[in-house]
C-alpha positions in Angstrom: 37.1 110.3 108.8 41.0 109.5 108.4 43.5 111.7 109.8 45.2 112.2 106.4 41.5 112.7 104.8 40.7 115.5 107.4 44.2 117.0 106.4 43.5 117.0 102.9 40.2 118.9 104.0 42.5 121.2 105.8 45.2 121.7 102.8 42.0 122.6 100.3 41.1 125.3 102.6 44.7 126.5 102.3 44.7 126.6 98.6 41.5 128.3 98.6 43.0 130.9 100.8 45.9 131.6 98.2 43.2 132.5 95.5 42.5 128.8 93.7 39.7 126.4 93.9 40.9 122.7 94.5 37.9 120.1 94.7 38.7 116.8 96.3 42.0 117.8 96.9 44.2 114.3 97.3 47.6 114.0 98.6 50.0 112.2 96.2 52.6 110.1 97.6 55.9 111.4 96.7 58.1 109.5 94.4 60.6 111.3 95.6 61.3 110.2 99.2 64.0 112.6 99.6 62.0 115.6 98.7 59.1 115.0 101.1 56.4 112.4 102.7 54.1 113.8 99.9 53.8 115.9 96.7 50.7 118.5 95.7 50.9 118.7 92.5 47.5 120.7 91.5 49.4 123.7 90.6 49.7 123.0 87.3 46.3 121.7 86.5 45.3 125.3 88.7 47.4 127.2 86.3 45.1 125.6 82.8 42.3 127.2 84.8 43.7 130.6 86.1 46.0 131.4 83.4 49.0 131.9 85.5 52.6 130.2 85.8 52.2 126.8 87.9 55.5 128.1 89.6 53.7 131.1 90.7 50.7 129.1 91.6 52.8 126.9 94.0 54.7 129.7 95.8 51.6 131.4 96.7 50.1 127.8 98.1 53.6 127.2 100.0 53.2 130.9 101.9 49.9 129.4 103.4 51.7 125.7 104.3 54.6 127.2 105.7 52.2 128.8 108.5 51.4 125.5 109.0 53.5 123.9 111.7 52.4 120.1 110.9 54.2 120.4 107.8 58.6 121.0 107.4 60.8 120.7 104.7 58.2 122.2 102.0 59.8 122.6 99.0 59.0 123.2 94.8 61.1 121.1 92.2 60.2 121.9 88.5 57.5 123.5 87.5 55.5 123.8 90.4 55.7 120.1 92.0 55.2 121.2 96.1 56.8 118.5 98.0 55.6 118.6 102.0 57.6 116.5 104.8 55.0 115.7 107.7 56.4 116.7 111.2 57.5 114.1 113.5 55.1 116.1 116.0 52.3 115.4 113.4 53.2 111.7 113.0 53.5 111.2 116.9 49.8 113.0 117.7 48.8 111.1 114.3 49.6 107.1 115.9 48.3 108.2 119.4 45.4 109.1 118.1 44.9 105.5 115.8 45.9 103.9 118.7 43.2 105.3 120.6 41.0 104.0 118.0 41.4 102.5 114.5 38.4 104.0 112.9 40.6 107.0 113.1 42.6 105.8 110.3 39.6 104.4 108.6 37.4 106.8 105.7 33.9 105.0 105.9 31.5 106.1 103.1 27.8 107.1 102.5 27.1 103.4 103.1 24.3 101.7 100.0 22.3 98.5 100.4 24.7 96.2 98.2 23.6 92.4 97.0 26.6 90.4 96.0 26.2 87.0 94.4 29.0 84.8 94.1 30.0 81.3 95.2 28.3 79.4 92.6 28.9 76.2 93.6 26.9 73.5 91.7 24.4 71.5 94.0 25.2 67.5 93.7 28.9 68.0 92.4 31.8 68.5 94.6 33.3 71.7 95.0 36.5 72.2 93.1 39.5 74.2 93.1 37.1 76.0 89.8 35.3 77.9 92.7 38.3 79.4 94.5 38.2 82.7 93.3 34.4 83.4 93.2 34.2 82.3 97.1 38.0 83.9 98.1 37.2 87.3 96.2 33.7 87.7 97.1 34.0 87.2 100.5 36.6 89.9 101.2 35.0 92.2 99.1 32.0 91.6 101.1 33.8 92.4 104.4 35.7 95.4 103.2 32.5 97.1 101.8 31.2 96.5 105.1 34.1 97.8 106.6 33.6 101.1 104.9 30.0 101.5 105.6 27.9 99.6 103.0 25.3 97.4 103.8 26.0 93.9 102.2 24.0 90.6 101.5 25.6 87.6 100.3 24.1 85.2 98.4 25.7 82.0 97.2 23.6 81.6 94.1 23.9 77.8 93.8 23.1 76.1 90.7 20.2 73.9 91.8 18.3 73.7 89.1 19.0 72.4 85.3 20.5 69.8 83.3 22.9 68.5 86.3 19.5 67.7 88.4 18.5 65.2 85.3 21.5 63.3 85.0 22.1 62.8 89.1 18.4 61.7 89.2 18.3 59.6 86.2 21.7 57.8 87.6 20.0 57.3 90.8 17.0 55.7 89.0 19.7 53.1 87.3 21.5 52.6 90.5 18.2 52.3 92.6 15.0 51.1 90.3 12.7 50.0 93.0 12.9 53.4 95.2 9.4 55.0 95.4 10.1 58.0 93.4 10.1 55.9 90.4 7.3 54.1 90.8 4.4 55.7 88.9 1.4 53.4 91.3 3.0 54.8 94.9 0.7 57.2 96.6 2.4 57.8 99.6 4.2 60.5 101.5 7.5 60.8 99.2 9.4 62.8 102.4 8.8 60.0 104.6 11.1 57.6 102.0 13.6 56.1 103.5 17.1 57.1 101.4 19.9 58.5 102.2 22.9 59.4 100.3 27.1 60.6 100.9 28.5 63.5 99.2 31.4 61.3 98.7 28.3 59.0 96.5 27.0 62.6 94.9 30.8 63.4 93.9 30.8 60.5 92.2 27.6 60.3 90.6 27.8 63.1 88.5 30.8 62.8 86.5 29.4 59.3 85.8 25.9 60.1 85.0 27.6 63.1 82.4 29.7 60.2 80.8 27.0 58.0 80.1 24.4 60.6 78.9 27.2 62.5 76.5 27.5 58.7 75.2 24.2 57.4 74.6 21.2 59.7 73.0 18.8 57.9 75.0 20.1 58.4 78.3 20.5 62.2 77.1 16.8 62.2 76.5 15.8 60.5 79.6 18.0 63.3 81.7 16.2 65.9 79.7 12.9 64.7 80.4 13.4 64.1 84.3 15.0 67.6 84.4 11.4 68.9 82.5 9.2 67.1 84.9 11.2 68.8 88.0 11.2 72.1 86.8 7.7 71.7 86.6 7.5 70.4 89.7 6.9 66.7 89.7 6.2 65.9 93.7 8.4 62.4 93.5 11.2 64.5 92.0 11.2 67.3 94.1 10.9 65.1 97.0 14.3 63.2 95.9 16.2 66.3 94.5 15.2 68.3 98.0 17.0 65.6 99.7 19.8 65.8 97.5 20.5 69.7 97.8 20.3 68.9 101.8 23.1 66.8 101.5 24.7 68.7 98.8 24.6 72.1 100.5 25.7 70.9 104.4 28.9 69.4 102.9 29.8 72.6 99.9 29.0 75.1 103.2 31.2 73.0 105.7 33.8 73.4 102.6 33.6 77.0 102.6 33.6 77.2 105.9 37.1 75.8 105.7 38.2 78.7 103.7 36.6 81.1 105.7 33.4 82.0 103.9 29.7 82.7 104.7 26.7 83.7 103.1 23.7 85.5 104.3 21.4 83.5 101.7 22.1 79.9 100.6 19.4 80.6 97.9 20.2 78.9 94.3 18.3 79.2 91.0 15.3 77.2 91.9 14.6 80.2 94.2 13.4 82.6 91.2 10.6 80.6 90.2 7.5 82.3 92.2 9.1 84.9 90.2 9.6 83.7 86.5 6.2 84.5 85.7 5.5 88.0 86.8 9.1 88.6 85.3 8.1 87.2 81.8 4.9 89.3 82.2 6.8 92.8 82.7 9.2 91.7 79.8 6.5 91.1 77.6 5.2 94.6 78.7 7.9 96.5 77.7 6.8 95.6 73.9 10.8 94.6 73.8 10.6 90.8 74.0 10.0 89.4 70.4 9.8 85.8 68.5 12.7 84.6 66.8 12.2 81.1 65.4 9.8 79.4 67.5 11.6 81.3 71.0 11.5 84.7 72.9 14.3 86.9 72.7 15.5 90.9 73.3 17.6 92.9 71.6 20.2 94.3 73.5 22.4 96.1 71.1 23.5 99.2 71.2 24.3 101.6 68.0 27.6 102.5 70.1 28.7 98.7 70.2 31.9 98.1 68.3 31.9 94.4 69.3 29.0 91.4 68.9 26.0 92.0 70.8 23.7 89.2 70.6 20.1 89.1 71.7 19.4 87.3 74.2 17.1 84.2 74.3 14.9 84.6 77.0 12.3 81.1 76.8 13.1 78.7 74.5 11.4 77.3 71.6 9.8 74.4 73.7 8.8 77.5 76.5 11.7 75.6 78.6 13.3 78.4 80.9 17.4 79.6 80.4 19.6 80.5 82.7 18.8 84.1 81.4 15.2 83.2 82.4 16.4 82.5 85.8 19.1 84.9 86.0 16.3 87.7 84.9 13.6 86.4 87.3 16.6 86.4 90.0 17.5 90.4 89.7 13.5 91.0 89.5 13.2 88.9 93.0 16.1 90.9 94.8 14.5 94.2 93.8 11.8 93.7 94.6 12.7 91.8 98.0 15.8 93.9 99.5 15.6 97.0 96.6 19.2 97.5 96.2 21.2 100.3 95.3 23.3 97.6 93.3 23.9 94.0 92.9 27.4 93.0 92.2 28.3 89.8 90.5 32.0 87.9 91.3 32.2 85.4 88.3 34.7 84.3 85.8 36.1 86.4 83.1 34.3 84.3 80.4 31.2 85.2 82.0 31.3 89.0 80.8 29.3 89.0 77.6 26.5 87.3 79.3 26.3 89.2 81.9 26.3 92.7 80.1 23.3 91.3 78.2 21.3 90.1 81.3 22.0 93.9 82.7 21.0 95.4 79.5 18.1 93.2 79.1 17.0 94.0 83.3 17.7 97.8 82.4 15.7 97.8 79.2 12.8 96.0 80.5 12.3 97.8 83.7 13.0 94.9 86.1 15.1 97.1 87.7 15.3 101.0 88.5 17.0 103.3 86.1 19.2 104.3 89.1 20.0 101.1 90.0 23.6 99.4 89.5 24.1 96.2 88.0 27.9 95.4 88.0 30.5 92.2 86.5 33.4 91.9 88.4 35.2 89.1 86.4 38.8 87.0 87.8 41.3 85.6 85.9 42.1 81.5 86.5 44.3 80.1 89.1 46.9 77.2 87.8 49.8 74.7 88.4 53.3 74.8 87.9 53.0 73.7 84.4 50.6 76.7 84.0 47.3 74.5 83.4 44.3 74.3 85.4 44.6 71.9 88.6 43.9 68.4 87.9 43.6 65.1 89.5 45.1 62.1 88.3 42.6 61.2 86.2 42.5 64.2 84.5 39.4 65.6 86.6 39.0 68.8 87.7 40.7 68.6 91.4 38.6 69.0 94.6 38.9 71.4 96.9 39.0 69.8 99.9 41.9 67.6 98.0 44.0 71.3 97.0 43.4 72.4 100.8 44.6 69.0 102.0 48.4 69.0 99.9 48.5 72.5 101.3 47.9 71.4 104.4 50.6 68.6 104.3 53.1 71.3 103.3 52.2 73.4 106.3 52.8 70.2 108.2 56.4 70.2 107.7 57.1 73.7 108.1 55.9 74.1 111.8 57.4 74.5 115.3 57.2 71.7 117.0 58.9 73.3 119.9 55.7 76.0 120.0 53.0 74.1 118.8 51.5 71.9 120.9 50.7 68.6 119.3 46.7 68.5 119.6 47.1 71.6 118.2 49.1 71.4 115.1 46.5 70.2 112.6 43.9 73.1 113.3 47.2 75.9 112.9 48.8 73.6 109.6 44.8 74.2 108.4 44.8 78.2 109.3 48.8 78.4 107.9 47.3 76.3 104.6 44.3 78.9 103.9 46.4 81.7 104.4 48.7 80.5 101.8 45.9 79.8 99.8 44.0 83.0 99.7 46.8 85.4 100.0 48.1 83.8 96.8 44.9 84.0 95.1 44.6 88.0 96.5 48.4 89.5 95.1 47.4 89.2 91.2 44.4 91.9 90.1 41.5 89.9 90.0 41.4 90.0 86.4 44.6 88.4 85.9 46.0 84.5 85.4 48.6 82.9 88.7 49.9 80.7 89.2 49.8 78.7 92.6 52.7 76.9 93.9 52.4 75.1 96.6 56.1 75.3 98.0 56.1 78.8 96.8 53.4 80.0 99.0 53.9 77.9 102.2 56.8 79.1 102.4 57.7 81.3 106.1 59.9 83.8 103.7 58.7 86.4 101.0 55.4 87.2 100.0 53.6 84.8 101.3 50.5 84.0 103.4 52.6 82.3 106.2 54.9 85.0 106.1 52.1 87.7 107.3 51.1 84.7 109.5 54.4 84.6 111.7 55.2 88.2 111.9 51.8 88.7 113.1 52.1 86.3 115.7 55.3 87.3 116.7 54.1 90.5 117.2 51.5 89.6 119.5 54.1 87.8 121.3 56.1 90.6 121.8 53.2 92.3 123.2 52.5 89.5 125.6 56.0 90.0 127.2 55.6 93.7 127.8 52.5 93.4 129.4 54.0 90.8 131.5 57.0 93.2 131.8 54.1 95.6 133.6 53.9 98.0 130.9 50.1 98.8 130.8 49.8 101.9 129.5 51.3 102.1 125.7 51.6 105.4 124.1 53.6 106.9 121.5 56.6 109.2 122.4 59.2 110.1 119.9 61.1 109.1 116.7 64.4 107.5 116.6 65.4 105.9 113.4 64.4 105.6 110.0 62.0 102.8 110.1 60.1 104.6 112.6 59.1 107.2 110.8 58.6 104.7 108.1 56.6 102.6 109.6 54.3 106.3 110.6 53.8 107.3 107.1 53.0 103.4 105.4 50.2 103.6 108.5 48.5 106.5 107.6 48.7 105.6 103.8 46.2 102.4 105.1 43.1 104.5 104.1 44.2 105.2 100.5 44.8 101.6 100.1 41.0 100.1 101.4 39.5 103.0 99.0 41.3 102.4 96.1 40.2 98.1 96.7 37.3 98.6 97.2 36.6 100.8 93.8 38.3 98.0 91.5 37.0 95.4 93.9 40.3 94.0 93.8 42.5 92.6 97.0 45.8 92.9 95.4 46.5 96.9 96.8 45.4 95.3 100.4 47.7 91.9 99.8 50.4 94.9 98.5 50.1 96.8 101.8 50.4 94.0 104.2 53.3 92.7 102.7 55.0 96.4 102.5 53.8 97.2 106.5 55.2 93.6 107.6 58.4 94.0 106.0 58.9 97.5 107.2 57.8 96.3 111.1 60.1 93.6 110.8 63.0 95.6 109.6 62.7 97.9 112.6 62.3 95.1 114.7 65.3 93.7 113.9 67.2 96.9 114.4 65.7 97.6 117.9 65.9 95.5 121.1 62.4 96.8 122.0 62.4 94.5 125.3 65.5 95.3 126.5 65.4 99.4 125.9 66.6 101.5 128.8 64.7 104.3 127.8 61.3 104.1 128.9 59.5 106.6 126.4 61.2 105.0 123.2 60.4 101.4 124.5 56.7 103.0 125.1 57.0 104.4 121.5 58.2 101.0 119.8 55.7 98.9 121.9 53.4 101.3 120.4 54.7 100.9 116.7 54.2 96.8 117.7 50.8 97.4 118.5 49.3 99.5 115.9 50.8 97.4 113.2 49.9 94.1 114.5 46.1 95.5 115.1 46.4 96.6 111.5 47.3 93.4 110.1 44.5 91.4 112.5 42.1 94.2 111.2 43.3 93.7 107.3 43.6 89.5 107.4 40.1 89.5 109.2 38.7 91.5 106.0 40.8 89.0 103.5 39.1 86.4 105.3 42.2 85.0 106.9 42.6 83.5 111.0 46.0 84.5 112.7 46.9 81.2 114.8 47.7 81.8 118.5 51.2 80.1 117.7 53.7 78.6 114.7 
């Protein structure tokens, strides 16, 4: 538990001692620096309940805080609005103490088994700048929840499965006739085939391949026909498309790597089908899954619905399987696999009526438990300058490895020479690049539109990745000197200026902030904080020689300032999914 949690703990006990009953008592940043560090402000919702003045409420709460020798300066302005100063004996104990250990300013939670799906990335198309968000959000929600206490698995959730399969084989087939796979007399061992093929090839396939089959009906019914004949599990197919995903998936992981994300399954659709048919079986149980025009579908709407609800088609007229199919068949493997408290999904906006009638569909049917959560976490888009999605040239959706890479040449020109040594300047112009990237993509609620600019956001000054980048190493730089100084032991001492005490409170307020992300699942409050906490650290940094201080306990007490905010912004990029270079 936090210090400021146990406090509030301690300031509920207080209010119960003047006569009033205040559950999950909170302290409220004050709005009113000059007042106090905090405000209570219960008073008046006390006085709804007791039938007394909120004034009079308040006085009686301030006679059991005023005993209290943590807390100075406690005051009441309007009706009953307690302001509270926090001593500088408080704050002092308060940073020794994180010091010590940073779980100390950490409130961890009754931890659930969570399964988060996101990624998405489409086997046997490059990954583009369309899967940003998905992989950038996910992945530090991922590693915040587990920061709290939850127990996470990640699964990418590719899309292996479907129309894309058809066209990339049937293109291969035009490209490559006499391969094996297409030869309806070979008996032999379709693994042992000798055929290899690039992603740069499968990049390129593709888009091809979806050209010529949106252009001519009878390569649209070829692709159609291969993709039936997989899904039911034609052994040449399977053979070639296995392949396929193998190349597929090494190069889309080595390009999440890049950005600083992992998975704990690299399962994809295809994964569900052991599953499809016990899943059909318990929908067709439920008496809810009905005929409409040759398919299956279930009603999912609710009386209390003041917007369309559409059923949703579950097998198709032909008994071809849906995403829903798969999607359903998917929730009813994870239960049934890792049983869940809840499974969260990190997928675009446009994504949200779909996914409500999956849920409802899951719910109603009894693939999952009643108690069980099934939650839509939808993001907003991320564009260019002129305030359109990011494309290439030819009017293509751009690459991600080709967004990282202009990054990365912008990063190029901004480094220190003089610090960085050459061999090493293209590994810290990547780390500078990605932390542009995904800080960017982080400041905006997740729900909302950005913009990314690529100048912008490279940039060493403002709110930028880079900028959280250098202050962060120069902090750790600073600690390198006083260690070579002989400084070993670093404690906190005493207060001297404004930013001191400053830089105490926005500390302790680190707590409030992970909660309050986490419950959203957004990264902007986090991005918000880091900024805030630099800043401030850097304004007192520039006010105090801390190196050159005479006065051994304040140069203690700023070296200890140095360190708790640089371990709090290691500790807070880590869980963004960001890598602090040694040097810039």
């Amino acid at each position: 538990m936090s210090i400021i949690k146990e406090l509030e703990k301690e300031v509920e006990e207080k209010i119960k001692k003047a006569g009033y009953k205040s559950e999950n008592f909170v302290f409220t940043p004050s709005s009113r620096p000059d007042l106090g560090d905090y405000q209570i402000n219960d008073a008046m919702a006390l006085a709804k309940v007791y039938q007394e003045p909120p004034r009079a409420i308040a006085e009686k709460i301030v006679k059991e805080l005023e005993m209290d020798n943590r807390f100075t300066n406690i005051n009441i302005a309007g009706p009953g609005f307690i302001n509270i100063t926090l001593s500088d004996e408080f704050l002092i104990s308060s940073m020794n103490k994180i010091l010590e250990d940073i779980n100390n300013n950490i409130d961890r939670v009754s931890g659930k088994k969570i399964m988060m799906d996101y990624g998405g990335a489409n086997i046997a198309k490059t990954l583009h700048v369309g899967h940003l968000r998905s992989a950038n959000i996910g992945e530090a929600v991922k590693r915040l929840a587990r920061l709290l206490g939850h127990e996470v698995i990640s699964d990418v959730h590719f899309g292996d499965i479907g129309r894309q399969s058809g066209m990339v084989i049937s293109e291969i087939k035009e490209r490559y006739p006499h391969l094996p796979y297409f030869d309806e007399e070979y008996r032999g061992n379709y693994d042992k085939i000798e055929f290899s093929i690039t992603p740069e090839e499968l990049g390129e396939i593709y888009p091809t391949a979806s050209i010529k089959a949106k252009e001519d009906e009878t390569k649209m019914e070829e692709v159609i026909e291969i993709t039936k004949e997989l899904e039911e599990g034609k052994a040449a197919y399977v053979s070639l498309w296995n392949k396929i995903k193998e190349v597929s998936i090494e190069d889309i992981t080595a390009v999440y790597k890049r950005i600083n994300t992992e998975f704990d399954l690299l399962e994809g659709e295809s994964d569900c089908y052991p599953y499809i048919k016990e899943t059909i079986n318990i929908m067709e149980k439920s008496g809810l899954l009905e005929e409409s025009e040759g398919a299956k579908i279930i009603n999912v709407k609710r009386e209390e619905d003041n917007s369309p609800m559409p059923p949703l088609v579950v097998i198709k007229s032909n008994d071809g399987t849906l995403y829903a199919t798969r999607d359903l068949a998917t929730i009813h493997s994870r239960m049934e696999r890792f049983s869940p408290d809840e499974i969260w999904y990190f997928v675009d906006n446009r994504q949200a009526l779909y996914f409500e009638q999956v849920f409802r569909a899951s719910m109603l049917t009894g693939l999952v438990k009643e108690e069980t959560k099934l939650e839509f976490f939808g993001f907003g888009t991320m564009t260019g300058k002129d305030g359109r999605p990011f494309k290439t040239r030819d009017g293509s959706v751009m690459a991600l490895k080709d967004l990282i890479a202009s990054i990365k040449d912008e990063t190029l020109k901004r480094i220190n020479i003089d610090m960085v040594e050459e061999e090493k300047r293209e590994e810290t112009a990547e780390m500078i690049a990605i932390a542009a990237l995904k800080y960017a993509d982080f400041l905006p609620f997740r729900t909302k539109d950005y913009v990314f600019d690529p100048v912008k956001f490279t940039d060493l000054e403002g709110k930028t990745g880079p900028y959280l980048l250098y202050s962060t190493v120069r902090m750790k730089s600073l600690l390198e000197k006083v260690e070579k100084d002989g400084i070993k032991e670093i404690s906190f001492h005493k207060l001297k200026g404004t930013n001191d005490r400053l830089l105490a409170l926005t500390i302790l307020k680190m707590p409030m902030v992970l909660k309050k992300s986490l419950e959203v699942k957004s990264l902007n409050e986090i991005a918000e904080y880091l900024y805030k906490l630099t800043s401030i650290y850097n304004s007192f940094y520039a006010e105090n020689k801390v190196l050159t201080e005479e006065d051994k306990q304040l140069k203690s007490s700023w070296t200890a300032l140095t360190k708790l905010t640089f371990n709090i912004n290691s500790l807070l990029l880590k869980t963004l999914g960001i890598k602090v270079p040694e040097k810039m």
